[in-house]
N, C-alpha and C positions, 0 to 999 in steps of 0.2 A: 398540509404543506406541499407547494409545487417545488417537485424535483426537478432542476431543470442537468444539461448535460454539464454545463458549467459548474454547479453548485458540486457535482459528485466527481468530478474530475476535483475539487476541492477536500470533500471529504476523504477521495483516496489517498490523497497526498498528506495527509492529517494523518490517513490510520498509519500509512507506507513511517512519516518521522515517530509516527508512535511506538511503532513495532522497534524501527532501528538507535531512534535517540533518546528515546520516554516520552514525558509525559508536562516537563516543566516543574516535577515534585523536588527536583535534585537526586534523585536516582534515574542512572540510565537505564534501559532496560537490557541492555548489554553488558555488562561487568567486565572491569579491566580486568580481571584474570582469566576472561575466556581467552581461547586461544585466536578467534577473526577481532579479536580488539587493536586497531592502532590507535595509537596518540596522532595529535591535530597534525597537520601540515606544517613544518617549520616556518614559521615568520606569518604563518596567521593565527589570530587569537580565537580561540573556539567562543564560539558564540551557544548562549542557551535556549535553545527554541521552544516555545510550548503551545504544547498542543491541549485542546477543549480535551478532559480524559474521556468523558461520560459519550461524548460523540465519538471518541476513537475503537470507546470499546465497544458501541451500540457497532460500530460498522465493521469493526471482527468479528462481533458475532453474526450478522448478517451474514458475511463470508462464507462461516466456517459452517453454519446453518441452510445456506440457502442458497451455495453453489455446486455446483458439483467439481470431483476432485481436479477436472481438467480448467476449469476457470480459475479455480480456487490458487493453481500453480501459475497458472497464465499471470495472474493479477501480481503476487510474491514476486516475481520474475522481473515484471516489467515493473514495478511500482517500488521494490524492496530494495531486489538487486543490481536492476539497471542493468547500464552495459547500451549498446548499439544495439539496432532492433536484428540482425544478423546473426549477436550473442547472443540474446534472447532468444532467438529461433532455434541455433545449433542445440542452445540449453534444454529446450523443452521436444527439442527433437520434428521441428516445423518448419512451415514458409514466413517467411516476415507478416507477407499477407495475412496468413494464418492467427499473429500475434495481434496483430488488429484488430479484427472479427471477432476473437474471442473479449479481446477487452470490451469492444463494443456490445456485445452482446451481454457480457457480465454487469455491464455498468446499466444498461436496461433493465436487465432484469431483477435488481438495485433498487434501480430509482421504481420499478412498478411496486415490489414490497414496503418501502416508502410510501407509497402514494397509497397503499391498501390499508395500512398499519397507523396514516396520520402521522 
């Protein structure tokens, strides 16, 4: 399978609502009695998204296998939490620039474990 940068900027955004919304089972993966849970935005109606599970969790485990800790944060940061790339930076304690490069680099070396594993 060719990884391209496209497809894996796709998959991240897959594992990133996996992590935060689920999975489309009707459980979220968040629990309204945690305490960062809110309810929707008033006057919009929450919508259910789902996400491939099998692909979401094939690509945490990559992550959490096959980055190191400083990617591993870069990626959570920028794909999880969001925020402006500024909050991002302050977050992880970096240059914006810095916030890029690491994505970039993680999403490489991604798609090359992809492309070795078929």
């Amino acid at each position: 399978m060719k990884v391209t940068m496209e497809l894996m900027e796709q998959l991240l955004l897959e594992w990133a609502s996996w992590l935060t919304v689920g999975d489309g089972s009707g459980y979220a993966r968040l629990s309204v009695l945690h305490e960062d849970w809110s309810p929707p935005t008033p006057g919009q109606s929450p919508t259910l998204k789902s996400v491939r599970p099998d692909s979401a969790r094939r690509m945490h485990r990559l992550i959490e296998t096959q980055l190191s800790m400083r990617l591993r944060n870069t990626l959570v940061v920028s794909y999880v939490v969001g925020g402006s790339l500024s909050d991002q930076a302050n977050r992880l304690g970096c240059r914006p620039d810095t916030i890029r490069g690491r994505v970039t680099i993680a999403k490489r070396q991604l798609m090359q474990h992809l492309a070795d594993s078929g």
